[in-house]
FIVO-486557 format. One record per residue (C-alpha): residue in three letters; residue number from 1; z, x, y. Coordinates in steps of 0.5 Angstrom, whole numbers. Each point is the difference from the previous one (the first is absolute). Layout:
N
{pator "ALA",NUM,{Z,X,Y}}
...
This chain:
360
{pator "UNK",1,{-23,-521,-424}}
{pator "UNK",2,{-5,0,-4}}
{pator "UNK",3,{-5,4,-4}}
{pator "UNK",4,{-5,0,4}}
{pator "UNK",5,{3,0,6}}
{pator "UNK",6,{4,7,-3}}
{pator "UNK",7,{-8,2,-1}}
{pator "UNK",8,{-2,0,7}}
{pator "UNK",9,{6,3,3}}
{pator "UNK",10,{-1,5,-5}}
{pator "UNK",11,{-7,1,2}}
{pator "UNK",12,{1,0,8}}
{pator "UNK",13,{5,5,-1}}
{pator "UNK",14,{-5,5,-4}}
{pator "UNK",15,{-5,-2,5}}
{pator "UNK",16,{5,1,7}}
{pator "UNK",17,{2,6,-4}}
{pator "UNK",18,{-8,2,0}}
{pator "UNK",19,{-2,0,7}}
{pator "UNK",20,{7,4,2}}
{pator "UNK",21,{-3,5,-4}}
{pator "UNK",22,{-8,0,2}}
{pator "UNK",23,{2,0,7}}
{pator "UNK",24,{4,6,-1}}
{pator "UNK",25,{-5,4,-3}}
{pator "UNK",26,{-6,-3,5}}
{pator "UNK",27,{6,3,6}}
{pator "UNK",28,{1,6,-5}}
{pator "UNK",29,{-7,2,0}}
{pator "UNK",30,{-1,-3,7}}
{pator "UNK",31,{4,6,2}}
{pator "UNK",32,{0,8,0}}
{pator "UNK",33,{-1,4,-7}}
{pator "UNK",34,{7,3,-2}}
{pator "UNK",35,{1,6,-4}}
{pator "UNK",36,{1,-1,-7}}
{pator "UNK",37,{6,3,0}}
{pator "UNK",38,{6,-1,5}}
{pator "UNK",39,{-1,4,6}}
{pator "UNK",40,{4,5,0}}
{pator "UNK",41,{3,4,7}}
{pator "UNK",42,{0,8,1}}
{pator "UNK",43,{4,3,-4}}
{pator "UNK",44,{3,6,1}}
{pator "UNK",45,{-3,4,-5}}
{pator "UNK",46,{-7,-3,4}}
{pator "UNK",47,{-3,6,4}}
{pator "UNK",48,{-2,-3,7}}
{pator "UNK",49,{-3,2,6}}
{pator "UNK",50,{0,7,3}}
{pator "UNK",51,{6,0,5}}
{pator "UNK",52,{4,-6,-2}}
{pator "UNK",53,{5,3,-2}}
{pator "UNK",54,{0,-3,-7}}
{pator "UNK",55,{-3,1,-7}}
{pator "UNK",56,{1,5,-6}}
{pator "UNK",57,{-2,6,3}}
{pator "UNK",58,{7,3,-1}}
{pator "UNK",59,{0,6,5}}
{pator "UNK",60,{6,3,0}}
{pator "UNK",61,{2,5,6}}
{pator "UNK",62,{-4,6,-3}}
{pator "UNK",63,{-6,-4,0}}
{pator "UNK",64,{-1,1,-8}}
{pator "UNK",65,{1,-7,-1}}
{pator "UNK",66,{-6,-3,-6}}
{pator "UNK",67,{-5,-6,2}}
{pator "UNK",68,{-1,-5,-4}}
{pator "UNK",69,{-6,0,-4}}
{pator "UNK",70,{-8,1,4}}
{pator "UNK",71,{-4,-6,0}}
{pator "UNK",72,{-8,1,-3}}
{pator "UNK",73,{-5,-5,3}}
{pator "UNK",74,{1,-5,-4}}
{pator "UNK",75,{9,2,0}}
{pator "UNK",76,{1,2,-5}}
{pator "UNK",77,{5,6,0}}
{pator "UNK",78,{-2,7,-2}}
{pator "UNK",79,{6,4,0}}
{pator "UNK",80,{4,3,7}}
{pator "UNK",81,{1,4,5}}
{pator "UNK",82,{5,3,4}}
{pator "UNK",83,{0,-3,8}}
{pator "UNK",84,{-2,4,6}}
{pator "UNK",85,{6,0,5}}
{pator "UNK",86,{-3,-3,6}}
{pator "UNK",87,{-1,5,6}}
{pator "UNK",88,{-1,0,8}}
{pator "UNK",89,{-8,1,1}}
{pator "UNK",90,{-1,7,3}}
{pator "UNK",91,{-3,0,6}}
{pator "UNK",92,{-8,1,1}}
{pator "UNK",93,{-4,3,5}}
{pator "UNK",94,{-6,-6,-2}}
{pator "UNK",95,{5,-5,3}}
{pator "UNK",96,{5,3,3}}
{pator "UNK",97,{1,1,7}}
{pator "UNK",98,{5,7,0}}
{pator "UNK",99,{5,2,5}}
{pator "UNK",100,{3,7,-2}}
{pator "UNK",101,{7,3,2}}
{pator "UNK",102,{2,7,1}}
{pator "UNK",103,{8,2,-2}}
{pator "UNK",104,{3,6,2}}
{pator "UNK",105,{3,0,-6}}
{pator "UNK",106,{1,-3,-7}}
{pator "UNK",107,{3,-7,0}}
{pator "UNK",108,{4,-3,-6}}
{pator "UNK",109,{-3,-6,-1}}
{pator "UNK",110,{7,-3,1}}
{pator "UNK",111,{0,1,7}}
{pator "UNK",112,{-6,-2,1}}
{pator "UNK",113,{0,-7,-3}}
{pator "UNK",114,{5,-4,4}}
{pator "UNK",115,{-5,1,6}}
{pator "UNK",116,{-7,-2,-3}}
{pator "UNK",117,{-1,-7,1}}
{pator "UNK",118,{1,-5,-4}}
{pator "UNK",119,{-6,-5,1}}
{pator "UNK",120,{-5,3,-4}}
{pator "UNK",121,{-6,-4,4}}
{pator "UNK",122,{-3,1,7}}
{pator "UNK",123,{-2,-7,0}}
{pator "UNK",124,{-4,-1,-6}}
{pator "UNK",125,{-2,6,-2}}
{pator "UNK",126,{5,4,-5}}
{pator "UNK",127,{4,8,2}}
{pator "UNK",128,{1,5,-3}}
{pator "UNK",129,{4,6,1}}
{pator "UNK",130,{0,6,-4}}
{pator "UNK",131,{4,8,-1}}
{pator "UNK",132,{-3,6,-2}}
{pator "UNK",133,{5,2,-4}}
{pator "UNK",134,{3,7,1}}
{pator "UNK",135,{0,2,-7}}
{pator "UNK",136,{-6,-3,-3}}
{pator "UNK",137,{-4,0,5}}
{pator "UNK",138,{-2,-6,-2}}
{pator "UNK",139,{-1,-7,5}}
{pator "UNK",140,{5,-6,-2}}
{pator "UNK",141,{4,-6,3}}
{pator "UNK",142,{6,3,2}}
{pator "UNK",143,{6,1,-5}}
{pator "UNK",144,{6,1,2}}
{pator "UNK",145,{3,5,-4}}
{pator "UNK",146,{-7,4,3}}
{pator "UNK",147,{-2,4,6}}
{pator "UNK",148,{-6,-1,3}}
{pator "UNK",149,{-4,6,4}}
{pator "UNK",150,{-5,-4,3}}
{pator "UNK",151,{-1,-9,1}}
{pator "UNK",152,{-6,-4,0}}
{pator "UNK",153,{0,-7,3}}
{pator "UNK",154,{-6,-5,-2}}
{pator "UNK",155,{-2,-6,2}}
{pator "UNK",156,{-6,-5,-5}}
{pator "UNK",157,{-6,0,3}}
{pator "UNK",158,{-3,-6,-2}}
{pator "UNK",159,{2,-6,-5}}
{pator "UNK",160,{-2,-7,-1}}
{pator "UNK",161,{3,-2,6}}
{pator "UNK",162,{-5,4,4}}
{pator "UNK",163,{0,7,3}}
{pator "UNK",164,{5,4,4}}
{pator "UNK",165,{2,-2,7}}
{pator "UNK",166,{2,3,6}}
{pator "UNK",167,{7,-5,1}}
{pator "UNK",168,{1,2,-8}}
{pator "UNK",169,{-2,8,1}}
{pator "UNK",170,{4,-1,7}}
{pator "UNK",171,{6,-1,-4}}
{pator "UNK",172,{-1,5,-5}}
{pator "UNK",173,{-1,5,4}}
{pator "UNK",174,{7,-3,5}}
{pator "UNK",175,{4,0,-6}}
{pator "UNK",176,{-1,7,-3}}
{pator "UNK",177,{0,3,7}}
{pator "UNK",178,{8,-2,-1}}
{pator "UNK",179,{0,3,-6}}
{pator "UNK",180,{-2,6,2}}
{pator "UNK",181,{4,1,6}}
{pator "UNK",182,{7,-2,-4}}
{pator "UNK",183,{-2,6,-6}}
{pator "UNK",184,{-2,4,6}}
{pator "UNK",185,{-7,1,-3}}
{pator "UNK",186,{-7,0,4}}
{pator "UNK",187,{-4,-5,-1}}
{pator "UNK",188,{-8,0,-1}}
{pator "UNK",189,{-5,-7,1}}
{pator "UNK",190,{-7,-1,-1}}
{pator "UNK",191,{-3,-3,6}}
{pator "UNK",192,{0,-7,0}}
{pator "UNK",193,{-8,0,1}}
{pator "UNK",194,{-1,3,-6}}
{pator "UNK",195,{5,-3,-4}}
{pator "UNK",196,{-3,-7,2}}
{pator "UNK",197,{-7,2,-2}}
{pator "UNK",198,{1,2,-7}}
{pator "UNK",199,{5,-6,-1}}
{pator "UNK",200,{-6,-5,2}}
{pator "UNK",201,{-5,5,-5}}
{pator "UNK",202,{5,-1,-5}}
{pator "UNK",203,{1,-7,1}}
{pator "UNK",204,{-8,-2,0}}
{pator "UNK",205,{-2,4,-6}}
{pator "UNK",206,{7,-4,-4}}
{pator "UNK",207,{-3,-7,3}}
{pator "UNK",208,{-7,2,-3}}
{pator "UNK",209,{2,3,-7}}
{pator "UNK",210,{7,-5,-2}}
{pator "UNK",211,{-1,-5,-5}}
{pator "UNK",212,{4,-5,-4}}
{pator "UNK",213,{-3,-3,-6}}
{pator "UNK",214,{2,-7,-2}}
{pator "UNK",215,{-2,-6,-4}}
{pator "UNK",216,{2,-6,0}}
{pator "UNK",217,{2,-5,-7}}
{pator "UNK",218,{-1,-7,1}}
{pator "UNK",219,{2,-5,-4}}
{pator "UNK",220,{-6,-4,-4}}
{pator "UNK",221,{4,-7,-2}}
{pator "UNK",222,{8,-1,0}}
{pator "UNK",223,{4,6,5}}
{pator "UNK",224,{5,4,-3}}
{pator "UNK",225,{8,1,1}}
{pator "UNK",226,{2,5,1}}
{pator "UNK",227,{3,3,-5}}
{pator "UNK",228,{-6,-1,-4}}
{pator "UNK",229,{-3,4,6}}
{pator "UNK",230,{5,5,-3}}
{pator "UNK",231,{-1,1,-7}}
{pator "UNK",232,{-7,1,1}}
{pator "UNK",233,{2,5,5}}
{pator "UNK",234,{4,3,-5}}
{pator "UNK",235,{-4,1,-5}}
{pator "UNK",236,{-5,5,4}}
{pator "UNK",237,{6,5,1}}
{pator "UNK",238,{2,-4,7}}
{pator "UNK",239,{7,-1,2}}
{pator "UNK",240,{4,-3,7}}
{pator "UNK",241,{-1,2,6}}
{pator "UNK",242,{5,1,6}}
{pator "UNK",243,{-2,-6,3}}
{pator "UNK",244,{-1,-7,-2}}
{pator "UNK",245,{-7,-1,-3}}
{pator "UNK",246,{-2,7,-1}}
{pator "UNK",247,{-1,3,-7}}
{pator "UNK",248,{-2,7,-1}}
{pator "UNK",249,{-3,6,-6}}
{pator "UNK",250,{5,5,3}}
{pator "UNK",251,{-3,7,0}}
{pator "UNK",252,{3,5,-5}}
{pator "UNK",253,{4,5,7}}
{pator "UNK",254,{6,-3,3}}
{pator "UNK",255,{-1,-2,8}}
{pator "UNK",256,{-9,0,-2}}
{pator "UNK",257,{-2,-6,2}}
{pator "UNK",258,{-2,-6,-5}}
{pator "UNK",259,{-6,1,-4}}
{pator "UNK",260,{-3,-8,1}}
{pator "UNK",261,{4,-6,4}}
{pator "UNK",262,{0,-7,-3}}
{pator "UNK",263,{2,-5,6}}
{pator "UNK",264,{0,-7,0}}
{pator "UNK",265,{3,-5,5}}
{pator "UNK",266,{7,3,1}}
{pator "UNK",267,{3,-8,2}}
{pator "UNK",268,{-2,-2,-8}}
{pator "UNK",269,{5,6,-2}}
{pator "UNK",270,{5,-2,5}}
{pator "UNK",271,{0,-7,-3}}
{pator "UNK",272,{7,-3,-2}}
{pator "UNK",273,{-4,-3,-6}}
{pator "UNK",274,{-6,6,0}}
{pator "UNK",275,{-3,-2,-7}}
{pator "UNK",276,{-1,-7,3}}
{pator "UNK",277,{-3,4,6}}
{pator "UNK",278,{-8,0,-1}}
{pator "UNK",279,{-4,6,1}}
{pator "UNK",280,{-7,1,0}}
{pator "UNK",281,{-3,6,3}}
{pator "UNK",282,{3,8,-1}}
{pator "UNK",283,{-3,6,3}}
{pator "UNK",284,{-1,6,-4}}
{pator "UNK",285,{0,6,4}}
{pator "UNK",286,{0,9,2}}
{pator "UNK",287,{1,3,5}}
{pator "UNK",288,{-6,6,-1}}
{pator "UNK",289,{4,5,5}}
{pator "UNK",290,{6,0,-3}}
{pator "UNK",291,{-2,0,-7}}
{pator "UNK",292,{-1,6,-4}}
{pator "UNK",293,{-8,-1,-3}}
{pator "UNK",294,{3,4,-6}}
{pator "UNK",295,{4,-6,-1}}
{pator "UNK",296,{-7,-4,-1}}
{pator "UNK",297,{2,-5,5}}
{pator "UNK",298,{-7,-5,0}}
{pator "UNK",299,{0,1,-8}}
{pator "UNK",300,{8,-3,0}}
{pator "UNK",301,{-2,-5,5}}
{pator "UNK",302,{-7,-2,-3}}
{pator "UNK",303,{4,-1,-7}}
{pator "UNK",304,{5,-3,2}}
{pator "UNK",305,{-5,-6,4}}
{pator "UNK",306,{-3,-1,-6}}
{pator "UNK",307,{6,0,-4}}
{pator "UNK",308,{4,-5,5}}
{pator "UNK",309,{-6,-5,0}}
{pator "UNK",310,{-1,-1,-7}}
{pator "UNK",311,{7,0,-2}}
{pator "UNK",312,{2,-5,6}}
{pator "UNK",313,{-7,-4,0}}
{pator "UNK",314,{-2,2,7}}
{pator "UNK",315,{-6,1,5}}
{pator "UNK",316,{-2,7,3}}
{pator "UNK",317,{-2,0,7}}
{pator "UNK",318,{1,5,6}}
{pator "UNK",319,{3,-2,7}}
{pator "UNK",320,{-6,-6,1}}
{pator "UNK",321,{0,-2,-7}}
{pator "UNK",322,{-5,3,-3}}
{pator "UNK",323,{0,1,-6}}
{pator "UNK",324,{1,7,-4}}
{pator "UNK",325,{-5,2,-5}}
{pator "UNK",326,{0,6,-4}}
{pator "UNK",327,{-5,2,4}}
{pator "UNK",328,{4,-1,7}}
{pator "UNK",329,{5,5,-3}}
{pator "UNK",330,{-6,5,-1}}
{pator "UNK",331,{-1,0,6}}
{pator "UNK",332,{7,1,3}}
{pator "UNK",333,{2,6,-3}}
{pator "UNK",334,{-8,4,0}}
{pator "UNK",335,{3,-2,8}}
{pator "UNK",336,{7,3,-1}}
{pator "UNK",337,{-2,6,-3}}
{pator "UNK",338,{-3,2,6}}
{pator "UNK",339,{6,-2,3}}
{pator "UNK",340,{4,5,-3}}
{pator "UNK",341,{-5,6,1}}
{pator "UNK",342,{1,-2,7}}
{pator "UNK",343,{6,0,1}}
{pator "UNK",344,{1,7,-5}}
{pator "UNK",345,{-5,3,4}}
{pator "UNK",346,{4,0,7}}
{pator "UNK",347,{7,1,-4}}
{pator "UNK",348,{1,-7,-1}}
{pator "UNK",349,{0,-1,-8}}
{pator "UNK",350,{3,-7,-1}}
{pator "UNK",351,{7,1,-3}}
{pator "UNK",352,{2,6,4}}
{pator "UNK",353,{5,1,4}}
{pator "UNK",354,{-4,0,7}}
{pator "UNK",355,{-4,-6,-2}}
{pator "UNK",356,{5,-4,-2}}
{pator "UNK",357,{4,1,7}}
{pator "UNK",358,{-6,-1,4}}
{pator "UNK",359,{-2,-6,-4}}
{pator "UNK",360,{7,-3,1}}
């Protein structure tokens, strides 16, 4: 073979090798931003949503367990805390509809727990059952090891589902009469016309002062992998979610709900290969009942929004793709604020227990 035959095989080679290389760089740039980092799954040592079940919040039986480290607006951590043991809501006279049951006498908690109903809902709205504990004088879910001098069973009024109906009340009421009669109790129930005029009330002052804030991100050039959506997410102080495509900024007791929510298309992170799948919308959201104002909620979310956007090159925009300037945001909280004196006015203050039900 000669030199110069050597030369243009040599040269061809280099060329070939040339044009792998740029078509795999044009398919790479083509494709979703990866992280910089290999993307890492949950650990254990992540702290994950409320009521998964999983995490690091480490509450033994005694519920004296430490939490992992308080994110600030920006997640940083600033030091810990000791987690609330989650406790069952005490019934509301604002959104409960009550029956009451008169015993002869005092009755441990043991003898009447076999005879409550295992179903917690009347349809769609939740029940609950109280004692008046014969020692502490104090109403309580029934323990086993107390006794009880009197029981309250209440029904929810409302939730996002709508108001209370009559099938729903109906089967309220056709279930505890049961009760009362297995533990020898005479049993008290409002009338139902009354209970369905304050269950619509109800439900028409929820529906005119609900609100969930969200803001869309969109990407201006290539999409994003997922887990590039996730290193961004991370560093703002969110971790997983329960269900794919979730990611929050959990609060700081155990069982509140999450402070903010990032969502994205749940089929992207259930893709055999999710870095390959493209992402290019997340919603950044609160919900305004069920959020304490004392977190600052709309700074958190606001923030968050405007740090998301620099960091992963994304556009703003409300649920018909309008922009969000700073001036959009202005406007939202002067409007939130209201929001919130209202709802504290009528003893609704967003976060509570009974907005929280209610908003549900």
């Amino acid at each position: 073979m000669s030199t110069l035959t050597v030369a243009l095989a040599s040269l061809g080679g280099v060329v070939l090798a040339g044009v792998i290389a740029h078509g795999a760089w044009q398919a790479r740039r083509a494709g979703p931003r990866r992280a910089s980092t290999p993307r890492e799954e949950p650990v254990a040592s992540e702290r994950l949503e409320p009521g998964s079940g999983t995490g690091s919040t480490n509450v033994d039986g005694d519920g004296d367990g430490q939490a992992d480290p308080v994110l600030t607006l920006d997640g940083a951590p600033v030091g810990t805390r000791r987690l609330a043991r989650r406790t069952v809501p005490a019934l509301d006279p604002l959104i409960d509809a009550f029956a009451t049951f008169s015993i002869d006498q005092s009755l441990g908690g043991d003898a009447i727990a076999p005879h409550l109903p295992s179903k917690r809902h009347a349809g769609s709205k939740a029940v609950f059952v109280e004692g008046l504990d014969a020692h502490t004088q104090q109403w309580e879910p029934v323990q086993a090891d107390h006794r009880y001098a009197e029981l309250q069973a209440g029904v929810q009024l409302a939730s996002r589902t709508g108001p209370l109906n009559e099938i729903e009340y109906s089967e309220f009421v056709q279930r505890f009469q049961v009760v009362a009669e297995a533990l020898g109790a005479s049993a008290e129930f409002p009338d139902m016309l009354e209970v369905m005029a304050r269950a619509r009330e109800l439900d028409a002052f929820a529906g005119q002062h609900d609100a969930q804030l969200a803001v869309h991100l969109k990407a201006r050039g290539a999409a994003w992998s997922v887990g590039y959506v996730q290193q961004h997410a991370r560093q703002h102080g969110f971790v997983p979610g329960v269900v794919a495509g979730r990611l929050v900024r959990a609060a700081a007791e155990e069982g509140d709900p999450p402070v903010l929510t990032l969502t994205f298309d749940p089929r992207a992170a259930l893709a055999d290969e999710p870095d390959r799948a493209a992402v290019r919308d997340v919603t950044l959201a609160f919900d305004v009942p069920q959020t304490d104002a004392s977190l600052r909620p709309f700074a958190a979310w606001q923030q968050a929004a405007q740090a998301l956007a620099a960091g992963m090159d994304a556009d703003l925009v409300d649920d018909e793709g309008r922009a969000l300037a700073p001036a959009s945001f202005e406007s939202i909280g002067n409007e939130l604020e209201k929001l919130y004196t209202t709802l504290a006015e009528h003893d609704l203050a967003a976060g509570s227990p009974a907005a929280r039900r209610l908003f549900s």
